[in-house]
PQR file of N, CA, C, O and H, with PARSE charges and radii, in Angstrom:
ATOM      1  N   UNK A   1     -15.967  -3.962  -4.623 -0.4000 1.5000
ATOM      2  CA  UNK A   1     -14.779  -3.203  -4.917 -0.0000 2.0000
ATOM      3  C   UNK A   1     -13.634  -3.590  -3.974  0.5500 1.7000
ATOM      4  O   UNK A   1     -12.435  -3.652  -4.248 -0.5500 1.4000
ATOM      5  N   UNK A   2     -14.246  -3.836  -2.809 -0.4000 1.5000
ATOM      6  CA  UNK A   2     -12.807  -4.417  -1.552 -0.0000 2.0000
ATOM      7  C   UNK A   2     -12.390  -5.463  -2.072  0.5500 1.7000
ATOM      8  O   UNK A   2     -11.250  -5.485  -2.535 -0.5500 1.4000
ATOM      9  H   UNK A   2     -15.220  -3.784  -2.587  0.4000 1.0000
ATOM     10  N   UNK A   3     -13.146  -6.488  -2.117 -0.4000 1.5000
ATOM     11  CA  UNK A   3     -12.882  -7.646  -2.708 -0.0000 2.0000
ATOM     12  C   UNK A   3     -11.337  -7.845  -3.821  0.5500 1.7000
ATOM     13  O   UNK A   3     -10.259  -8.440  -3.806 -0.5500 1.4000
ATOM     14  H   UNK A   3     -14.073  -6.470  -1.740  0.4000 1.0000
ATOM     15  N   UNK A   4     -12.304  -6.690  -4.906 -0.4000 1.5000
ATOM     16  CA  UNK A   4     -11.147  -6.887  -6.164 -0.0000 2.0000
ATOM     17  C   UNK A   4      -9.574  -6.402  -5.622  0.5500 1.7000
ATOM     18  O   UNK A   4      -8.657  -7.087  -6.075 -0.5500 1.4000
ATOM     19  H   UNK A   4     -13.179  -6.206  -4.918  0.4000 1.0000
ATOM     20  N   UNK A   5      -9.200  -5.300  -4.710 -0.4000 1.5000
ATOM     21  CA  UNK A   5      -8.541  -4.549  -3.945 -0.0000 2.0000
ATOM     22  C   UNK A   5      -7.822  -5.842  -3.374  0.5500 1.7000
ATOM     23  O   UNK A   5      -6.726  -6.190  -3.813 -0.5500 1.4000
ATOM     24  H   UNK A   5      -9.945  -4.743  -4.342  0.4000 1.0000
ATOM     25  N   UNK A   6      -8.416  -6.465  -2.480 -0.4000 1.5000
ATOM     26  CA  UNK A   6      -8.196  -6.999  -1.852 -0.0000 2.0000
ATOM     27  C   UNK A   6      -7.127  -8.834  -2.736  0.5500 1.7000
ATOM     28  O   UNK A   6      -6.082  -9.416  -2.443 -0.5500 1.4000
ATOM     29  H   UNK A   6      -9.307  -6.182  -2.124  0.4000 1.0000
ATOM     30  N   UNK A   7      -8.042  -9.009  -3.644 -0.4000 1.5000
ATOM     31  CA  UNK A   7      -7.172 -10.326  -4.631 -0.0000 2.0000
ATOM     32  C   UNK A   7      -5.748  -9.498  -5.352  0.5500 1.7000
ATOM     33  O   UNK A   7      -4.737 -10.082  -5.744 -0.5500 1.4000
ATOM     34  H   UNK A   7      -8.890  -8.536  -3.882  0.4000 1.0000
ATOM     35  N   UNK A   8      -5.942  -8.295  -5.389 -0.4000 1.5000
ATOM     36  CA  UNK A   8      -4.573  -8.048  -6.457 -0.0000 2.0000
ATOM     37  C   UNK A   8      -3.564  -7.900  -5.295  0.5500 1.7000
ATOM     38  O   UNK A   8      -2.472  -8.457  -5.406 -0.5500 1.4000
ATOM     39  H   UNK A   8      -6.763  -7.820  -5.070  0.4000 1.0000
ATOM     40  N   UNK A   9      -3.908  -7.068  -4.003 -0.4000 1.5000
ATOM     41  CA  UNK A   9      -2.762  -7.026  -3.615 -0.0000 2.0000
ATOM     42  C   UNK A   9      -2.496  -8.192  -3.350  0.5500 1.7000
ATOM     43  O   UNK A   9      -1.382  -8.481  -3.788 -0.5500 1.4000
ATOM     44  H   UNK A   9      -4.795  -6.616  -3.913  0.4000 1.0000
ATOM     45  N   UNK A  10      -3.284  -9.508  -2.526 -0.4000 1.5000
ATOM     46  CA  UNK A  10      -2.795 -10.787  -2.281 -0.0000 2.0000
ATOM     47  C   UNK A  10      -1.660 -11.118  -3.102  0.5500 1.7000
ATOM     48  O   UNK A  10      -0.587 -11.638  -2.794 -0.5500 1.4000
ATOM     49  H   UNK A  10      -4.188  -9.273  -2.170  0.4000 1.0000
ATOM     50  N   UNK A  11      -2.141 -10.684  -4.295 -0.4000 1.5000
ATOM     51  CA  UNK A  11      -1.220 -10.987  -5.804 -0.0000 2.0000
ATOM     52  C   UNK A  11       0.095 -10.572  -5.431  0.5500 1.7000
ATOM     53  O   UNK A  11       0.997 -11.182  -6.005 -0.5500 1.4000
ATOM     54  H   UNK A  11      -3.012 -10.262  -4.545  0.4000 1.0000
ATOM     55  N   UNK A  12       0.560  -9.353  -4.305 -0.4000 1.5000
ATOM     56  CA  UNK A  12       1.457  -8.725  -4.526 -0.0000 2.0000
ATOM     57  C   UNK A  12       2.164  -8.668  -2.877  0.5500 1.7000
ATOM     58  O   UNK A  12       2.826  -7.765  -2.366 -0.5500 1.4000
ATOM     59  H   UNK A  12      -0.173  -8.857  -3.839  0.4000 1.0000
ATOM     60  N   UNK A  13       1.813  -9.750  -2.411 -0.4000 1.5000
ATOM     61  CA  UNK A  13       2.872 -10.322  -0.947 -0.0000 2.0000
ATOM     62  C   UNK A  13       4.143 -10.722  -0.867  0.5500 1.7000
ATOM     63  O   UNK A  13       4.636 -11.786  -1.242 -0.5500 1.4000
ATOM     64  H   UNK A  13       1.275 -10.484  -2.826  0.4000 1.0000
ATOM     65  N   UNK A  14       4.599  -9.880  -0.398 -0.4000 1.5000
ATOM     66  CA  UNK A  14       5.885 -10.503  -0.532 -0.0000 2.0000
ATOM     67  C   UNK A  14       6.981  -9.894  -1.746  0.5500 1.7000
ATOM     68  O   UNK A  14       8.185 -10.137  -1.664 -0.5500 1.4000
ATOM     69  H   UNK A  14       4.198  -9.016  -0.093  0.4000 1.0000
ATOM     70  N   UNK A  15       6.464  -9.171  -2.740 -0.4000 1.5000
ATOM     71  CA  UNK A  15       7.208  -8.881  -4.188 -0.0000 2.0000
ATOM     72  C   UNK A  15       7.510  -7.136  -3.799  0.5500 1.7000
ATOM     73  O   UNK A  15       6.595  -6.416  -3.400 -0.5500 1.4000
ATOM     74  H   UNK A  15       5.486  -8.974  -2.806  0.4000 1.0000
ATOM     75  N   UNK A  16       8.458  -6.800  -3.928 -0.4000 1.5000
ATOM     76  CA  UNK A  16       9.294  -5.285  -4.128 -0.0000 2.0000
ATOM     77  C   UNK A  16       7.871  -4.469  -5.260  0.5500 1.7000
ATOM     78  O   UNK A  16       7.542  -5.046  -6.295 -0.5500 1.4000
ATOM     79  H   UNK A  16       9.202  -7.385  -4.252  0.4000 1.0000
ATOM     80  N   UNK A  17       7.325  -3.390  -4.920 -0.4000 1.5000
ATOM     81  CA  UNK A  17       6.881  -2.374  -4.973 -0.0000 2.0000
ATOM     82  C   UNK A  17       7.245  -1.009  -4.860  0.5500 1.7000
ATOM     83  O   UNK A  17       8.363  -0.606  -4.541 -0.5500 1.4000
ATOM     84  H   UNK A  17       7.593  -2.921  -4.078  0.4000 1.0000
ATOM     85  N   UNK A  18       6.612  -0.562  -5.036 -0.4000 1.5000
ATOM     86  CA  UNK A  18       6.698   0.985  -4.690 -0.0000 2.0000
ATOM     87  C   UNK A  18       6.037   1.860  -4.263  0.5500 1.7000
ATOM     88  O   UNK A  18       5.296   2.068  -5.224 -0.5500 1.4000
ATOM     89  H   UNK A  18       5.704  -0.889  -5.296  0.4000 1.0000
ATOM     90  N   UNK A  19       5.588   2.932  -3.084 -0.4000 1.5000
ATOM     91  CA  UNK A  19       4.740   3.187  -2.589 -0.0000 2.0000
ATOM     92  C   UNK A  19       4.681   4.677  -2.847  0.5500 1.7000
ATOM     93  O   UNK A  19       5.815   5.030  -3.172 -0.5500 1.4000
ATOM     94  H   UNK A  19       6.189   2.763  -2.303  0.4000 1.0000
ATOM     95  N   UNK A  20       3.768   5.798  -2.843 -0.4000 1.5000
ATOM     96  CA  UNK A  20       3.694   6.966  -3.249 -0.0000 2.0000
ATOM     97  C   UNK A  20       2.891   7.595  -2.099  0.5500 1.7000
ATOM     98  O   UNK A  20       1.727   7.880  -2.381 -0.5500 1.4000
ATOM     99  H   UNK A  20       2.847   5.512  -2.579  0.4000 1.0000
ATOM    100  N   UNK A  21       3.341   7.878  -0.763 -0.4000 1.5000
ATOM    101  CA  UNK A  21       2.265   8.660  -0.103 -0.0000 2.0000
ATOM    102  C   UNK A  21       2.021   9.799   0.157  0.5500 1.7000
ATOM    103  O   UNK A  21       2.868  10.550   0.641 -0.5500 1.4000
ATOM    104  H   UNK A  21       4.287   7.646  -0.533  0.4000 1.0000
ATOM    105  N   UNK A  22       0.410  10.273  -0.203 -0.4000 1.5000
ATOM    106  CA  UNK A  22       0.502  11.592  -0.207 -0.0000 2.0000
ATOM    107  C   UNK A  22       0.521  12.437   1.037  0.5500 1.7000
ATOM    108  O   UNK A  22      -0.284  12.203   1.938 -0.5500 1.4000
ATOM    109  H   UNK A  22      -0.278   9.663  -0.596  0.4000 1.0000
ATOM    110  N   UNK A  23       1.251  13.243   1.113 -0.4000 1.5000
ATOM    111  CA  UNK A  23       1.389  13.743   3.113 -0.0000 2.0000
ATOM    112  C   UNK A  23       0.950  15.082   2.811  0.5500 1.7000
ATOM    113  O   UNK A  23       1.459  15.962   3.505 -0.5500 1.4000
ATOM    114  H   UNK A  23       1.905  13.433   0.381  0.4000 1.0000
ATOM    115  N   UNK A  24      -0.019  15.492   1.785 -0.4000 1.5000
ATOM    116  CA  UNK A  24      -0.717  16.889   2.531 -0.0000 2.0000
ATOM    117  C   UNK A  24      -0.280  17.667   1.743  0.5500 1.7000
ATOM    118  O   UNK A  24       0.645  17.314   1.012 -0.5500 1.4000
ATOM    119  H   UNK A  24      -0.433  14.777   1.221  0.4000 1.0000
ATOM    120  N   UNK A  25      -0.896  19.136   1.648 -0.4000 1.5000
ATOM    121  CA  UNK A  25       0.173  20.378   1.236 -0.0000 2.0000
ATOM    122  C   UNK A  25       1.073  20.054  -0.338  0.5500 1.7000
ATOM    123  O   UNK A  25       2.120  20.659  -0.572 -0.5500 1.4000
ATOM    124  H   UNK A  25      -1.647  19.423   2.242  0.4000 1.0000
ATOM    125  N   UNK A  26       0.538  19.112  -1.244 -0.4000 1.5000
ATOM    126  CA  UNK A  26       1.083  19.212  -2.866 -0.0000 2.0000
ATOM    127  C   UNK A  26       2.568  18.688  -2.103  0.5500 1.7000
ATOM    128  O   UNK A  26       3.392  19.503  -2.516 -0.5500 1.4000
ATOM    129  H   UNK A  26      -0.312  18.620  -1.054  0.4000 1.0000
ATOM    130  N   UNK A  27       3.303  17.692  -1.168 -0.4000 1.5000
ATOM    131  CA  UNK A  27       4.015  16.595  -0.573 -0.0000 2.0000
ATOM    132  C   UNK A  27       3.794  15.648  -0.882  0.5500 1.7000
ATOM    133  O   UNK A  27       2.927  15.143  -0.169 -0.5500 1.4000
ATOM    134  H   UNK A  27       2.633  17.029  -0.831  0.4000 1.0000
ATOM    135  N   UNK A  28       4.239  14.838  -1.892 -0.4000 1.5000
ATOM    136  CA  UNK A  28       4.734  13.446  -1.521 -0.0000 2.0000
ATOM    137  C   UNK A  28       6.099  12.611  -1.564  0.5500 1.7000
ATOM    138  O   UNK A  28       7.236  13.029  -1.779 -0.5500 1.4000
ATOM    139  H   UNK A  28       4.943  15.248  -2.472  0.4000 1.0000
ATOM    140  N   UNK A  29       5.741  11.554  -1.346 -0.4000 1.5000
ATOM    141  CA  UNK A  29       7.039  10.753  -0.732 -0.0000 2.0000
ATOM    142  C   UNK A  29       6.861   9.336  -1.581  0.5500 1.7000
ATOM    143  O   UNK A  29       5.863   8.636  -1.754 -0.5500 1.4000
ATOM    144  H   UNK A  29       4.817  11.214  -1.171  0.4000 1.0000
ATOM    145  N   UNK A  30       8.432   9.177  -2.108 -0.4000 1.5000
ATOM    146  CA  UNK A  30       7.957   7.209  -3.309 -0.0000 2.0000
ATOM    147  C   UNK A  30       9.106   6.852  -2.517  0.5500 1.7000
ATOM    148  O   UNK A  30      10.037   7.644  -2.370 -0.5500 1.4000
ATOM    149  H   UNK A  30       9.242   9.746  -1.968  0.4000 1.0000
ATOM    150  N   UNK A  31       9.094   5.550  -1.930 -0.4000 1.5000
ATOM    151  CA  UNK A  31       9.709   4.470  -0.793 -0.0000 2.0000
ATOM    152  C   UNK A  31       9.507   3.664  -1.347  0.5500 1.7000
ATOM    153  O   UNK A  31       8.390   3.463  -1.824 -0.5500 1.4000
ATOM    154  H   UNK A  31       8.337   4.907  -2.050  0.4000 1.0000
ATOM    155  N   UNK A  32      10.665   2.763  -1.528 -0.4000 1.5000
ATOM    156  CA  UNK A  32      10.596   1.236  -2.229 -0.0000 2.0000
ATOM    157  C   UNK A  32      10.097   0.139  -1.017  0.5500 1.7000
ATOM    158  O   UNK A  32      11.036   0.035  -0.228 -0.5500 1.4000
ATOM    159  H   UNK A  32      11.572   2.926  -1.141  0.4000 1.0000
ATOM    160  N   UNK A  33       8.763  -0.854  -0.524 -0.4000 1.5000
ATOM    161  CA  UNK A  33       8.177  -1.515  -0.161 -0.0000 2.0000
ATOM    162  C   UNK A  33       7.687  -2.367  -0.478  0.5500 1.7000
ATOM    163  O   UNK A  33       7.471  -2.492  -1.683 -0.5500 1.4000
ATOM    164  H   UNK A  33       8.000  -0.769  -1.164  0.4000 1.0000
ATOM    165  N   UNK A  34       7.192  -3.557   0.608 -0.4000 1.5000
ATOM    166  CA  UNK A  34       6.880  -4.752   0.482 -0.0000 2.0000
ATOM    167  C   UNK A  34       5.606  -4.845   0.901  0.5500 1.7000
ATOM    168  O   UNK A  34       5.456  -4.476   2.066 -0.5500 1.4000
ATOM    169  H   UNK A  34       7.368  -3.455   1.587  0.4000 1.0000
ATOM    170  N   UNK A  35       4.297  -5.342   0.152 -0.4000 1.5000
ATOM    171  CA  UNK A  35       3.461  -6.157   1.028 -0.0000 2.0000
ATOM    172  C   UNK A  35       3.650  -7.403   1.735  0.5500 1.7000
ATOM    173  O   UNK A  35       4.104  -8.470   1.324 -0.5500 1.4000
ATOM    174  H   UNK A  35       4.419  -5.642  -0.794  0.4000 1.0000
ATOM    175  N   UNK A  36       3.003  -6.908   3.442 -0.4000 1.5000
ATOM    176  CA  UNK A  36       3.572  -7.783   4.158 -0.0000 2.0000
ATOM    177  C   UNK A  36       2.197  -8.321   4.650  0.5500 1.7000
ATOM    178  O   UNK A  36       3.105  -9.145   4.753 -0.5500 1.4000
ATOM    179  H   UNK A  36       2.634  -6.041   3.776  0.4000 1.0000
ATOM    180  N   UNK A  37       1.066  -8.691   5.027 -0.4000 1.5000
ATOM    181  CA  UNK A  37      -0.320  -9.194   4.856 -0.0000 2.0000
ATOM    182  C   UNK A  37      -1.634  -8.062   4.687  0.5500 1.7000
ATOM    183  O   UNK A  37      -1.639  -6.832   4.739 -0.5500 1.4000
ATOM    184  H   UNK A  37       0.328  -8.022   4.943  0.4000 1.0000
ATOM    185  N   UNK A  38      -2.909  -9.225   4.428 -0.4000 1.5000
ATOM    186  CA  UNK A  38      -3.642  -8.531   3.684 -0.0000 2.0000
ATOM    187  C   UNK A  38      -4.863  -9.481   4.627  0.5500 1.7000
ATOM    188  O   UNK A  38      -5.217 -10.660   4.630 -0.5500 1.4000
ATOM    189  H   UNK A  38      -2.905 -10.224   4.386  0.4000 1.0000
ATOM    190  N   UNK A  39      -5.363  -7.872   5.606 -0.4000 1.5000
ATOM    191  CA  UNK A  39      -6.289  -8.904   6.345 -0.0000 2.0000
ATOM    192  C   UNK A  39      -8.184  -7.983   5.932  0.5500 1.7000
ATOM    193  O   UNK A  39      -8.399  -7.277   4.947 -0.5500 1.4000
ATOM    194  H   UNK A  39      -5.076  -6.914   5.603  0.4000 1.0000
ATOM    195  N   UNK A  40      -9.063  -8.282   6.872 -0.4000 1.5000
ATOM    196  CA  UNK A  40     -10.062  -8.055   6.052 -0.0000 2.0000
ATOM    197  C   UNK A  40     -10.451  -6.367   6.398  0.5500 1.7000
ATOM    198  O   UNK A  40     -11.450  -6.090   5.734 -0.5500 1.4000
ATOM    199  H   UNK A  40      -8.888  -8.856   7.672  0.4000 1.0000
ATOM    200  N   UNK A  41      -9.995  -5.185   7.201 -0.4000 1.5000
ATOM    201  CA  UNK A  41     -10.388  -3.883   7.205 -0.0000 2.0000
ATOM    202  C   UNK A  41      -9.060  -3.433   6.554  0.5500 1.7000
ATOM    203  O   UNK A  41      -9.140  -2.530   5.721 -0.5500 1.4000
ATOM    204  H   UNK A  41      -9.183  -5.410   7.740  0.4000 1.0000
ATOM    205  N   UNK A  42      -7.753  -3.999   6.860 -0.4000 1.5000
ATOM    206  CA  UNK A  42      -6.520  -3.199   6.537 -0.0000 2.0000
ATOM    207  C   UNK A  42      -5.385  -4.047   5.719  0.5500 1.7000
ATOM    208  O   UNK A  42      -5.399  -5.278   5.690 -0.5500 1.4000
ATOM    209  H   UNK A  42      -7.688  -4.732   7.537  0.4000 1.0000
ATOM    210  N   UNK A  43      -4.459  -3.294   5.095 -0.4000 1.5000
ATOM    211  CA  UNK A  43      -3.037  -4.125   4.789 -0.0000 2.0000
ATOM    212  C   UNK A  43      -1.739  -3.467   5.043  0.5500 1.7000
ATOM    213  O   UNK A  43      -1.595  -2.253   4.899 -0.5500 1.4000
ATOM    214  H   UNK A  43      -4.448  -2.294   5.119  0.4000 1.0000
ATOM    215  N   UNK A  44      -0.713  -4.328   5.453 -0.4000 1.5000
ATOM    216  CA  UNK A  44       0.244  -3.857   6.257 -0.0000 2.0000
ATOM    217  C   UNK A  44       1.608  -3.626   5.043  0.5500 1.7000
ATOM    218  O   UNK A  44       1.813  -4.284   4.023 -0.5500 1.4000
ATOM    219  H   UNK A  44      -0.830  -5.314   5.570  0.4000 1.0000
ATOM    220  N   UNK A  45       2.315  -2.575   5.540 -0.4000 1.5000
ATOM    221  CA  UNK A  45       3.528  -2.519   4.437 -0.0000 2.0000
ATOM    222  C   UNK A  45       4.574  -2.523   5.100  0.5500 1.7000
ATOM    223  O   UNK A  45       4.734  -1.999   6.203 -0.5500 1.4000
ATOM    224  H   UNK A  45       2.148  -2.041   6.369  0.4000 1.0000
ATOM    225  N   UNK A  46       5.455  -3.192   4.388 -0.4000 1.5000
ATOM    226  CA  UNK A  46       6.979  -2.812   5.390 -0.0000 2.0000
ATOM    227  C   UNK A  46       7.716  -1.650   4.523  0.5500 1.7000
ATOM    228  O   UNK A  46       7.923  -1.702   3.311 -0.5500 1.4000
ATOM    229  H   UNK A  46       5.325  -3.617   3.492  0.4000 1.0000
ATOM    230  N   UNK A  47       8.124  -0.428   5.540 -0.4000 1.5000
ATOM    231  CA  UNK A  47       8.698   0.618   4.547 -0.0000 2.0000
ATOM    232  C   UNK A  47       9.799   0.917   5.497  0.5500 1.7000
ATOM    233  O   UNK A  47       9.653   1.299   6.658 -0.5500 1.4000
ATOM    234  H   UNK A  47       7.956  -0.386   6.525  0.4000 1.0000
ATOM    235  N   UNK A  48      10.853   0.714   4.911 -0.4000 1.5000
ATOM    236  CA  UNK A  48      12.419   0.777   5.469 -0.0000 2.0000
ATOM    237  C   UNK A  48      12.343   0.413   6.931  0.5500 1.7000
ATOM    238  O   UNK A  48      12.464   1.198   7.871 -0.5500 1.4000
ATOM    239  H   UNK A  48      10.971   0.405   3.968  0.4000 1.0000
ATOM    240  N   UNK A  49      12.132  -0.849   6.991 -0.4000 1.5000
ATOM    241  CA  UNK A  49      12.307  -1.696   8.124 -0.0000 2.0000
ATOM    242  C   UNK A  49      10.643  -1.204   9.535  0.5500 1.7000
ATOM    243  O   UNK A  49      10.527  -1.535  10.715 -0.5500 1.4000
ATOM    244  H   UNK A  49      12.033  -1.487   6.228  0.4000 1.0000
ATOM    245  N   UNK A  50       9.721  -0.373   8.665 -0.4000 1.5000
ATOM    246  CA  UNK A  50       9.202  -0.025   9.495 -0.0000 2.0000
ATOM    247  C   UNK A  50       7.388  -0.076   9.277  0.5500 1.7000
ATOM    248  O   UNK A  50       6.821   0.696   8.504 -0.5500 1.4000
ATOM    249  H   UNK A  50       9.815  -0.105   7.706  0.4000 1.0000
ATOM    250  N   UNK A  51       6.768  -0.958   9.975 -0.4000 1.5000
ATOM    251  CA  UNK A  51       5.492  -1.673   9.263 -0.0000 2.0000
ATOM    252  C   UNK A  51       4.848  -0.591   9.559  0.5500 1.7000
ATOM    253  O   UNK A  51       4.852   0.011  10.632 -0.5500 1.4000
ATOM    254  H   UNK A  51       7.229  -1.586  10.603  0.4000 1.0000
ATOM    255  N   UNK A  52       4.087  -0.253   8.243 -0.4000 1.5000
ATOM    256  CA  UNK A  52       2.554   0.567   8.263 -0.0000 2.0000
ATOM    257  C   UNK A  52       1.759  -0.251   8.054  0.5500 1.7000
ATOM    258  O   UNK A  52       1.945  -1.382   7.605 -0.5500 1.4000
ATOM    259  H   UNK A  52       4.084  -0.742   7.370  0.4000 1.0000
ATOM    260  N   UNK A  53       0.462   0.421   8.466 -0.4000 1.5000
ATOM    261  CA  UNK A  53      -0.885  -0.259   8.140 -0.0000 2.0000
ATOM    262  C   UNK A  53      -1.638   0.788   7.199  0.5500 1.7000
ATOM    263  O   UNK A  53      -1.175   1.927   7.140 -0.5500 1.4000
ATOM    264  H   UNK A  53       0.311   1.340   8.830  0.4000 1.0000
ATOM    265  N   UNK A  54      -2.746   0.471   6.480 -0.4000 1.5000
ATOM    266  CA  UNK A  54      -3.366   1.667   5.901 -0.0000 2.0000
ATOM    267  C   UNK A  54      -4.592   0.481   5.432  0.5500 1.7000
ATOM    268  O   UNK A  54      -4.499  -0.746   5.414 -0.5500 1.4000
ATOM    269  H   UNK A  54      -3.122  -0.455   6.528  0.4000 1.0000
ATOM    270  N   UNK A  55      -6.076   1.623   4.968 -0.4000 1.5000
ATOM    271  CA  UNK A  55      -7.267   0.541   4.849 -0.0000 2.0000
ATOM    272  C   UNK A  55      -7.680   1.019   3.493  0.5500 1.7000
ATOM    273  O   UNK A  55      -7.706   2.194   3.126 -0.5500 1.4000
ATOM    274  H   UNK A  55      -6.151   2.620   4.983  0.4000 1.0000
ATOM    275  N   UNK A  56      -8.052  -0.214   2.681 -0.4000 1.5000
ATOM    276  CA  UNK A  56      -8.566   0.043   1.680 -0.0000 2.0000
ATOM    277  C   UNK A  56      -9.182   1.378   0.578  0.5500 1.7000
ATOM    278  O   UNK A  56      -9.234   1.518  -0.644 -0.5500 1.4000
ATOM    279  H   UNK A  56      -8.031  -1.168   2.979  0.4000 1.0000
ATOM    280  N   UNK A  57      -9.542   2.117   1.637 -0.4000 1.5000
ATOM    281  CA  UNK A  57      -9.753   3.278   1.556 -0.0000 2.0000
ATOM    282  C   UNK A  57      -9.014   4.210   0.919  0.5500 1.7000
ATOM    283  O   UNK A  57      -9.339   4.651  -0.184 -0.5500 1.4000
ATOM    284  H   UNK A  57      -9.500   2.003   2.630  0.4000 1.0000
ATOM    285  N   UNK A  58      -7.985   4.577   1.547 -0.4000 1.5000
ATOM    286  CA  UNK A  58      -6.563   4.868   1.458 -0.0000 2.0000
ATOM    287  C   UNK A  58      -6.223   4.605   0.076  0.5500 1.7000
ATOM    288  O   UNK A  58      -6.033   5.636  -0.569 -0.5500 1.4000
ATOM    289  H   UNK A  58      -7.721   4.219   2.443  0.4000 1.0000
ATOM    290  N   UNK A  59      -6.077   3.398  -0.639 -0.4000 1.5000
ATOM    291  CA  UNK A  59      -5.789   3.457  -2.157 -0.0000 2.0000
ATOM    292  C   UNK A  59      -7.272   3.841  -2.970  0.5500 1.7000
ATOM    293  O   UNK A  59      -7.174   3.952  -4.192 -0.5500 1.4000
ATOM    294  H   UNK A  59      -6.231   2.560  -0.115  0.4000 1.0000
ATOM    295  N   UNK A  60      -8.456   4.021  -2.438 -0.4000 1.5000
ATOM    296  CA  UNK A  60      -9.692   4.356  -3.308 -0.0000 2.0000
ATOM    297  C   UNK A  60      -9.773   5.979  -3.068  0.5500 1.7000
ATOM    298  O   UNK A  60     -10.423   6.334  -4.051 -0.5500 1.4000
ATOM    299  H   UNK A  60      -8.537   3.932  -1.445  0.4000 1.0000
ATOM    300  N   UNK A  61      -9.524   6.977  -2.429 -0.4000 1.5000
ATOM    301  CA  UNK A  61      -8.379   7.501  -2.128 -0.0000 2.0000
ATOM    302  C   UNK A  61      -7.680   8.607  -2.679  0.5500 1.7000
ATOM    303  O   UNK A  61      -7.767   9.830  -2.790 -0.5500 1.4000
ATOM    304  H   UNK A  61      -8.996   6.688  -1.630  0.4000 1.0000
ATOM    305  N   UNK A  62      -6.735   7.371  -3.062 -0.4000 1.5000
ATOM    306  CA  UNK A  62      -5.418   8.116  -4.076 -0.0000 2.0000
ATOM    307  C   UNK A  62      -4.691   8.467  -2.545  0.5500 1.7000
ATOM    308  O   UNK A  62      -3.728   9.219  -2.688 -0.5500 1.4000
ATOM    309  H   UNK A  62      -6.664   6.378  -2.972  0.4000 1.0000
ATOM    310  N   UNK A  63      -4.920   8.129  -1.309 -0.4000 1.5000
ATOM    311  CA  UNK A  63      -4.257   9.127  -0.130 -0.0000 2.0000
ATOM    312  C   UNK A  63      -2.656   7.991  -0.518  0.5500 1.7000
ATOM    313  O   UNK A  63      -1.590   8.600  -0.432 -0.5500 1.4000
ATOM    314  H   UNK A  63      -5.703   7.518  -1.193  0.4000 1.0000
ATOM    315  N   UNK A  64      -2.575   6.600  -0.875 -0.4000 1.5000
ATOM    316  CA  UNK A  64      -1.119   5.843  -0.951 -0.0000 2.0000
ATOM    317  C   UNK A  64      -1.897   5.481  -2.481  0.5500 1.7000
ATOM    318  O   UNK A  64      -3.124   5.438  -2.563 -0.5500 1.4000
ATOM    319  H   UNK A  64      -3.441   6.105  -0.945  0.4000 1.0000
ATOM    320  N   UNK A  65      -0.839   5.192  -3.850 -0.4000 1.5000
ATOM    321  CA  UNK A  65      -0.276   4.322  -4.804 -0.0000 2.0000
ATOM    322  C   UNK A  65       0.599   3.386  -4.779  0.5500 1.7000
ATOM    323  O   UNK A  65       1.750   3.501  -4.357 -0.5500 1.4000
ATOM    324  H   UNK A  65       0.158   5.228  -3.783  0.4000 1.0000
ATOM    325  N   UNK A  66       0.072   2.363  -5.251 -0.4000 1.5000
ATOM    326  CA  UNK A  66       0.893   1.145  -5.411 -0.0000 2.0000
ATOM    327  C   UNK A  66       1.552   0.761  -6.640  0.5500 1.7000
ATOM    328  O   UNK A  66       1.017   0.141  -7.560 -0.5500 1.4000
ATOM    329  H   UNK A  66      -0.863   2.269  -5.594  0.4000 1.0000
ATOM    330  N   UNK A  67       2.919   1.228  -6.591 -0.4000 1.5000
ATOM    331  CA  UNK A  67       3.330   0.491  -8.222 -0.0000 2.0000
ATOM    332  C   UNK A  67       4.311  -0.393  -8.250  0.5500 1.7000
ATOM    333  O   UNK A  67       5.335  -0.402  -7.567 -0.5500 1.4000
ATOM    334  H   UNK A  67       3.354   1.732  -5.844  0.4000 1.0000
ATOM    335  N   UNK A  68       3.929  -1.215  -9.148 -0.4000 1.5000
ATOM    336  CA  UNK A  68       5.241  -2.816  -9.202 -0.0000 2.0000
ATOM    337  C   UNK A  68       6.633  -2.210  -9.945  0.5500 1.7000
ATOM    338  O   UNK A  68       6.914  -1.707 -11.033 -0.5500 1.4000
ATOM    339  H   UNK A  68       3.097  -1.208  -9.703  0.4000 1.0000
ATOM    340  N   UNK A  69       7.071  -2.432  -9.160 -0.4000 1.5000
ATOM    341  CA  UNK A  69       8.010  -3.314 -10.210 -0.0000 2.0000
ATOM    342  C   UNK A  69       8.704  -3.378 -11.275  0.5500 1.7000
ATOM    343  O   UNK A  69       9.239  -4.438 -11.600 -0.5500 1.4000
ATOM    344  H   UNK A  69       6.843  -2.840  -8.277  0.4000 1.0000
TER
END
């Protein structure tokens, strides 16, 4: 399952996204972002000039969504 996780976002380095994170308490937040690498526990995002990390997990989850485009 990491694996497959792991080839789509590759798919999606570098290309304008959209991110949905859920912060708790029926809160969330959609920030227009970039994947910025994709290493083997975590992947990093740039969200308004400001890099997160988050792990696979995290989108199996539902805690962040990823939508293109």
């Amino acid at each position: 399952m990491y694996n497959e996780i792991k080839n789509k976002l590759n798919k999606l380095i570098n290309k304008d996204i959209f991110i949905v994170i859920d912060e708790g308490r029926s809160r969330k937040r959609k920030e227009k972002a970039v994947i910025k690498g994709v290493y083997n526990r975590i992947f990093t995002i740039k969200v308004n000039d400001l890099l997160m990390s988050f792990s696979y997990s995290d989108l199996i989850c539902k805690t962040i969504t990823l939508l293109t485009m």
